[in-house]
Every structure is written in C-alpha cells, then in structure tokens.
Phi, psi and omega in degrees: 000138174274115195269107178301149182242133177232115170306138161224140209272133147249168179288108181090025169159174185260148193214094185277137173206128211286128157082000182241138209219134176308171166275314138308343177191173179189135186236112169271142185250126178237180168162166157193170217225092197246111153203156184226192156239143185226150165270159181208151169256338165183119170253127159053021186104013214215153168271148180241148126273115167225164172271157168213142188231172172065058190236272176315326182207143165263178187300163181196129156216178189166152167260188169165137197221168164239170163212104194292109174276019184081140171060070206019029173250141174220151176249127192235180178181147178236150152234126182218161186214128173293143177191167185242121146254047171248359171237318207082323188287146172300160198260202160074016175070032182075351173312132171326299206213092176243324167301323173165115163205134185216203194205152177189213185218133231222119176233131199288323159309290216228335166102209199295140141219100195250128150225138219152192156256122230220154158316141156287205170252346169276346160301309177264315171246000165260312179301005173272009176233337179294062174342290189298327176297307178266016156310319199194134162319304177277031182251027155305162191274163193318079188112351217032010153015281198244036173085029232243036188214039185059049162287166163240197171220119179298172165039043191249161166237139180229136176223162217218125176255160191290155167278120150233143194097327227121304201277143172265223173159112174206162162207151194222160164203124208265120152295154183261007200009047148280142165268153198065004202227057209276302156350290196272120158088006144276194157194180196194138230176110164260154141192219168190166158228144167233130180253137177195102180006252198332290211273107176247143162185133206229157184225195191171131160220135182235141185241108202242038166282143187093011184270173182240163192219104147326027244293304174311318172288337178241306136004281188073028166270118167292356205214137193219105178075006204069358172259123188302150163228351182204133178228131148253113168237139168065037183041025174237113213275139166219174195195109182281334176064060170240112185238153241236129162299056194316143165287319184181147169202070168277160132229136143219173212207187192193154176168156194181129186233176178196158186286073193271105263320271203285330201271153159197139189251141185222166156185164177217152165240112157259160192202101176237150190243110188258173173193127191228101193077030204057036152256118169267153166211143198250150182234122174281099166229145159254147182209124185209150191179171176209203197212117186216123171292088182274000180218214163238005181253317216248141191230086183284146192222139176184148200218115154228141208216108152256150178250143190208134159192155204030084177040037171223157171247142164209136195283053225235129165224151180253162174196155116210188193238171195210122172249105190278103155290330157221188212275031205186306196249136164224163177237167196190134174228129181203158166236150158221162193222108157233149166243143166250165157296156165273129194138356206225126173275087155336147148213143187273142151063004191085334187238041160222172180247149236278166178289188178223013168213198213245023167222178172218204193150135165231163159220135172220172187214118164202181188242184187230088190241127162287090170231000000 
C-alpha cells in the first residue's frame, strides 16, 4: 500500500502536504524502491553475484492528479519514471516519465478515457493471475512473449468501462506514428475481468504487428524460425543479435484465481501467435500456483509454468516469501528453477543471460519501499 504524499494547487504556486487532498482537484507525489542481491547459478557459463534493483517491482516515482469538473466527470493523470538505484541512472532509454504517462477523463457513469503512454490490456485485466511473477521478479513466463509482465503501449488511447455487475471492460490502440505506415508498429488490445467476491477471472487479447523479437536474448533459442541466431561452441556463447520484424504477434490469455480464506489459488493460460514470412509458430503457456498468508505480515508465494514453442520446452517453478514490516517496507526472499529441452540456453526472467547448460536457478534477498 502506498503512502500518498498529496499536493494541493493554490493560487500563485504548488503547496505540498503529507495526507492532505483538496476537496476539488489533487496532486499525488508516489514511488517505491526495490533492490537486492541476487545468485544466478549460471550466466552465460559462470556462477554470478550481483546487486540488482527493480527485480521484485520496478523502481518508480510519478505524480498523478485529479480535478473534479462536476457532475461525476474528473479529469485526471499520471506520470512515472523508471530509475536503478544502484546507479542513479534512468531506466526507460532515459525518458523523464518513461513507465508511463498520460492524461484523460474519468466518468463515475460512463468510465474511462485516456491517452498516452498507458498499461495495457493484458495487464489490467491478466497479470494478476501471473502467481510465479509476482513470487520472484524473475519468475515471469519465458521472454515475457506474451506480455505477462505488466507492460504498456505508447501513443495509445484507452477506455476503461465503469464495473456492472461484476464485470468490467476495456480496448485500447497504439498509433505507430509512421507516416505512410499507419499499420506495421501499430496495436490494439481488449479485455475484461469479471469479480463476485472469492472468484476473479479475466480475459486479454492483443494484435502487436510490426513489433519485433530478439529470440536469443529473451528466448535463449539458438534457431528462430529456422535461422540460426546464436551459436556456442567450446563454451563460448555468441548472440548474432538478430531481430525478427513480426508479420503478426497476437495473444490471448485467460485467468482466474479464488479465495480460500488465508489461501488463494490462481492459474492462467496465453497463446501466442508469431508470424514471420508466411512462417507460423505458437508459443504455449500454462501456469498455476497459488498464494497463503500465514499472518498479516508473512506471506508464501510459489508458481509452476510450463512452456512450449517450436518443440522445445521449459519447466520453471517459483517461490518466495514476503515479511511486509510495514504498511511501505517488505523484506523478501525468493528462487526459481527452469529446465529446458535440448537444444535451448534457459534464462530467468529476461533479466539474466542465458546458461550454457539446460538449467538455471537463482536466490535472491531484498527489500521493498514504498512512499
């Protein structure tokens, strides 16, 4: 939970004040702060120690404000910015509000309307069943393929329907701002959730033609499509850096967890579709795990997800444990394990680089702050 820092707009100037909100408009200051040490048992051929941050969350700060126009319509925004703080430097290829900003209109009636660069629709309505993720940073499913690890979309407009019933409701659409291009490098993305107290369950669909895929680097497939992209010989690893223009890249996905007091069970299914040159190829994940509270501070988390694309497989399970010391600080400890089929250099999570041999494994220890 977040401890708002809240703004209030006056007359001749910005006037900050911890806990306090105009009765008409408002500007919150946010952030939270993730970093650790992390074990790798083998990158690229070697065991690593490293520090690593924005692993469990990413680093974060951002405002985000409201204004009440009257008659349940508010005009609302967010801005955030990506950052290491183990560096100082910005994440996002240096953007200022590089995670995410836009601006829109809010109707307590009629719902949402945004534009910007904003969460997705797999995002708002699937990553919340992605268990192994939030067990360990690196327990996202293989490459983040299909996007299960809370991404956005630039230059997108979104509307968000109000919940009736239960049910929910959203579509979105990225322009590619290529001229002469208006298609290749745009997309577009629905989904829903439906809530009936215990019982969450959510859907997503995305169409990403013209985004492009690294297969080694996220994958750890030497061969894409039939084109070699990565060769090791004599345990010395090369990554041709070859990335692949997609023709199409749909998912859709499914998920749903449910309560049982301390206990909640979750699972998701995605199914992505690439095409490159008249070539298709489907990338498969299951994923099921669940989540049990044994206190209100202590938390167990655990995942297992298998994956399957062009005949190769991998195997992954997650775990960790969460000490929340306060409503703003978690201590944290979490592992993960994948086996691949042969043929394939495993890597967790996207953000370590691949093995040389057909498993991996990590331990990590960190903390979490929130303000």
């Amino acid at each position: 939970m977040k401890k708002r820092v809240a703004a209030m707009v006056a007359v001749g100037g910005l006037t900050s004040a911890v806990g306090v909100a105009h009765a008409q408009s408002s500007v919150t200051m946010y952030g939270l702060i993730d970093d650790g040490i992390t074990y790798v048992s083998n990158e690229s051929g070697s065991k690593n120690f490293k520090m690593d941050s924005g692993i469990a969350h990413g680093n974060r700060w951002g405002f985000r404000g409201q204004e009440d126009l009257g008659n349940g319509l508010s005009a609302i925004f967010d801005v955030e910015g990506g950052f290491n703080i183990n560096t100082g430097k910005a994440n996002n290829g240096g953007a200022i509000f590089g995670r995410q900003s836009w601006v829109g209109l809010d109707s307590v009636k009629w719902g949402k309307l945004t534009v910007g660069d904003q969460y997705d629709s797999i995002s708002d309505y699937l990553c919340d069943y992605n268990v192994s993720f939030y067990a360990s940073g690196y327990g996202i499913h293989q490459g983040d393929i299909d996007r299960m690890s809370c991404t956005r979309l630039p230059n997108a407009v979104k509307y968000t329907s109000p919940r009736i019933g239960g049910f929910k409701a959203g579509v979105m659409y990225s322009f590619s701002n290529v001229a002469g291009s208006f298609h290749t490098g745009s997309a577009w993305e629905a989904g829903g959730n439906y809530i009936n107290g215990p019982l969450h369950v959510g859907v997503a669909y995305a169409s990403l033609p013209g985004y492009s895929i690294d297969p080694y680097n996220r994958l750890g497939t030497p061969v894409f499509f039939g084109q070699t992209v990565a060769t090791v010989t004599n345990n010395v690893e090369k990554d041709l850096n070859t990335a692949f223009v997609l023709d199409k890249y749909n998912i859709m996905g499914i998920g749903g967890s449910y309560a049982f007091g301390k206990l909640t069970v979750m699972a998701n299914f995605t199914s992505t579709e690439l095409v490159y040159r008249n070539m298709t190829s489907y990338m498969h994940v299951y994923e099921g795990g669940a989540t049990y509270n044994f206190t209100p501070s202590l938390e167990l988390l655990g995942g297992y997800q298998h994956d399957t694309f062009e005949g190769h497989t991998w195997n992954q399970v997650s775990a960790g444990f969460q000490y929340f010391a306060s409503k703003r600080t978690t201590l944290y400890i979490s592992g993960d394990f994948v086996k691949a089929s042969a043929g394939v250099n495993p890597e967790l999570g996207w953000f370590t680089t691949p093995s040389l041999s057909s498993t991996q494994a990590d331990l990590r220890v960190g903390i979490t702050h929130k303000f």
